[in-house]
C-alpha positions in Angstrom: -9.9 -10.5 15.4 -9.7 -9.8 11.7 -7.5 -7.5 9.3 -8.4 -5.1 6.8 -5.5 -4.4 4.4 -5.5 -1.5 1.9 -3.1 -0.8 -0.8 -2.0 2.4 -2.6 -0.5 0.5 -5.8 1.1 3.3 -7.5 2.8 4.5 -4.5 4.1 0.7 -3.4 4.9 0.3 -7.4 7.1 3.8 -7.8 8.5 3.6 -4.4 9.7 -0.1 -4.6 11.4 0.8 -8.0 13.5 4.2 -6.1 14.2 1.2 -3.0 14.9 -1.4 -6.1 17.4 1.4 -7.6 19.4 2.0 -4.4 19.6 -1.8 -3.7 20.9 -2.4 -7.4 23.6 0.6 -6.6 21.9 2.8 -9.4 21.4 5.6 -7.1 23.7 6.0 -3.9 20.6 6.7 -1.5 16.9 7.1 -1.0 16.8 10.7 -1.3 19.2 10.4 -4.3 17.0 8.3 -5.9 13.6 10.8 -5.2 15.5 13.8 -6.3 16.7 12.7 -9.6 14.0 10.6 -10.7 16.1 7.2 -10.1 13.9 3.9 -10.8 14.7 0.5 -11.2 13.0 0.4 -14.3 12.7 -4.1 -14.0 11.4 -3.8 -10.9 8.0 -5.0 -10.6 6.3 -6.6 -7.4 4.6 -10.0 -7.9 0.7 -9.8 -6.7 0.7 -13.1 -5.5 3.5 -12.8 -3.3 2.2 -9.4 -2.0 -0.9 -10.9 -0.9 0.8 -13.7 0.5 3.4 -11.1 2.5 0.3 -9.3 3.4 -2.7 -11.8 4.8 -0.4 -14.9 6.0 -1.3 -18.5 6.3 -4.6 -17.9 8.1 -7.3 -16.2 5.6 -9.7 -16.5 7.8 -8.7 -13.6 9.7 -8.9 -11.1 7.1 -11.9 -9.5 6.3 -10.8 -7.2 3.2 -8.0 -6.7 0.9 -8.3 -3.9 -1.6 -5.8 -2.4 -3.8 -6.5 0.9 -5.3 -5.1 2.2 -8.3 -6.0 3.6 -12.0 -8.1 2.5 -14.6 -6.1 0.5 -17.0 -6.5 0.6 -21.0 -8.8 -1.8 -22.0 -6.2 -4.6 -23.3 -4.2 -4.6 -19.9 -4.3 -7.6 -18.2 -2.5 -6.2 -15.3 -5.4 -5.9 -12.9 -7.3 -9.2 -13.6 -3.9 -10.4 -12.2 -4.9 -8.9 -9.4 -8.2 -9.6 -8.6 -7.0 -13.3 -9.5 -4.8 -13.6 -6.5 -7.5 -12.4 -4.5 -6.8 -8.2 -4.2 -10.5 -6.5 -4.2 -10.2 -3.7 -6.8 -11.0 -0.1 -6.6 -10.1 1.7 -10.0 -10.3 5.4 -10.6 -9.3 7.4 -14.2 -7.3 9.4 -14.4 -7.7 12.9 -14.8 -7.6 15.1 -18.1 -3.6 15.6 -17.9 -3.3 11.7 -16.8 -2.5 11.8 -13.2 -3.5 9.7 -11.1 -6.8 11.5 -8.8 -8.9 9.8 -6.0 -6.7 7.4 -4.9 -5.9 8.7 -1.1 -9.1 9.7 -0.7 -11.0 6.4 -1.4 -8.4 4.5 0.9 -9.0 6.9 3.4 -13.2 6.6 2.7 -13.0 2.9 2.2 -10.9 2.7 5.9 -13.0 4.9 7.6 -16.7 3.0 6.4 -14.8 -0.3 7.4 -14.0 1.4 10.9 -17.5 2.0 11.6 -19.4 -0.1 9.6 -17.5 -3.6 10.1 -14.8 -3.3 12.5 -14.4 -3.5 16.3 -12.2 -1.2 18.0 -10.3 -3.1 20.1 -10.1 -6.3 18.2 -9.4 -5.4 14.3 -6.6 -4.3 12.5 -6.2 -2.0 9.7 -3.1 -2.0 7.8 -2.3 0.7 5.2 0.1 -0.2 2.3 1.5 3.3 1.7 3.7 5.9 2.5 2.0 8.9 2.3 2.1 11.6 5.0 -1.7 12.7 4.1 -2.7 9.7 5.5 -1.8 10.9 9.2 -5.2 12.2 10.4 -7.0 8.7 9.5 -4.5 7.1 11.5 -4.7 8.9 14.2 -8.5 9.1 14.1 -8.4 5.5 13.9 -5.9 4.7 16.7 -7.8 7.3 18.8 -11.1 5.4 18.4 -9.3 2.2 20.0 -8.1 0.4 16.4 -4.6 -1.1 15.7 -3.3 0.6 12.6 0.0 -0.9 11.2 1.7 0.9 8.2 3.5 -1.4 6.3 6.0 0.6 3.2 9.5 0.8 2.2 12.0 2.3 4.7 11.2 5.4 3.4 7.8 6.2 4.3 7.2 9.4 5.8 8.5 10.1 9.5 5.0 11.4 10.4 2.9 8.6 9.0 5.8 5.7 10.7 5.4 7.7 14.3 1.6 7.8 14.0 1.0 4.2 13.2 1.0 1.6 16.1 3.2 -0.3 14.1 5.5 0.1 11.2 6.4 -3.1 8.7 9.6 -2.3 6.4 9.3 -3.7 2.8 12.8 -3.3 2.6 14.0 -6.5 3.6 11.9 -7.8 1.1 12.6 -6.4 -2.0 13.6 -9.4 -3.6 10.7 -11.7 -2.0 7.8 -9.7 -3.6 10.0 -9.1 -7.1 8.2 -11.2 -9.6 
């Protein structure tokens, strides 16, 4: 049995700064928080202890750990960091009016070539680090084919994506173990 983890950075960074507000009473709820643009602006997950939360004691069961996000300027450190701690890096740029582009879609790609390529239904486990309603069809695609797909997020992940996944992990109760 072995686990492939994938992580939507910008979505586990912005979203654990709205749960970080709400926790730190800047913004009376979730939806609060969404609406009105609410961050915890010294909130900032530690990599180490993300890949720690996410892989366990036993390495040996985990067969790929990628984080996705953008391309940095040259003279950020922020992804060596990263790849340091032991995160496999896939880096896109962003698009002409800076938004971040590709990002879903190589998760999605990356899952899906694991699925078939390196995985056995029945025995692996795919975990998605997101919370992303678009992500829906390759979970059920996945769980269809016979693959256990946990969705690990903050509480407020989409209803859809927490329903479709075999299992749902809430960040929430760790806010303050994965701060830096």
């Amino acid at each position: 049995m072995a686990d492939f983890i994938y992580v939507d950075n910008s979505n586990l960074y912005i979203e654990g700064r709205r749960a970080s507000a709400v926790a730190q009473g800047l913004a009376p709820n979730i939806y609060d928080a969404m609406n009105n643009q609410v961050l915890d602006h010294g909130y900032t997950i530690s990599f180490g202890k993300l890949h720690e939360f996410l892989t366990g004691n036993d390495l040996s069961r985990i067969k790929r750990v990628a984080m996705f996000g953008s391309r940095p300027p040259p003279n950020d450190s922020i992804w060596a960091i990263a790849k340091k701690v032991g995160f496999e890096l896939h880096l896109e740029d962003r698009n002409a009016a800076n938004k971040e582009k590709k990002i879903d879609t190589g998760i999605v790609t990356l899952m899906m070539r694991d699925a078939y390529k390196n995985a056995t239904a029945g025995q692996d486990t795919f975990v998605l680090v997101a919370g992303d309603g678009d992500y829906v069809p390759t979970i059920t695609a996945l769980r269809g084919d016979g693959f256990t797909v946990e969705v690990v997020f903050w509480d407020h992940a989409g209803k859809e994506l927490r329903a479709t996944a075999s299992k749902f992990v809430s960040l929430n109760q760790f806010l303050d173990h994965l701060r830096l």
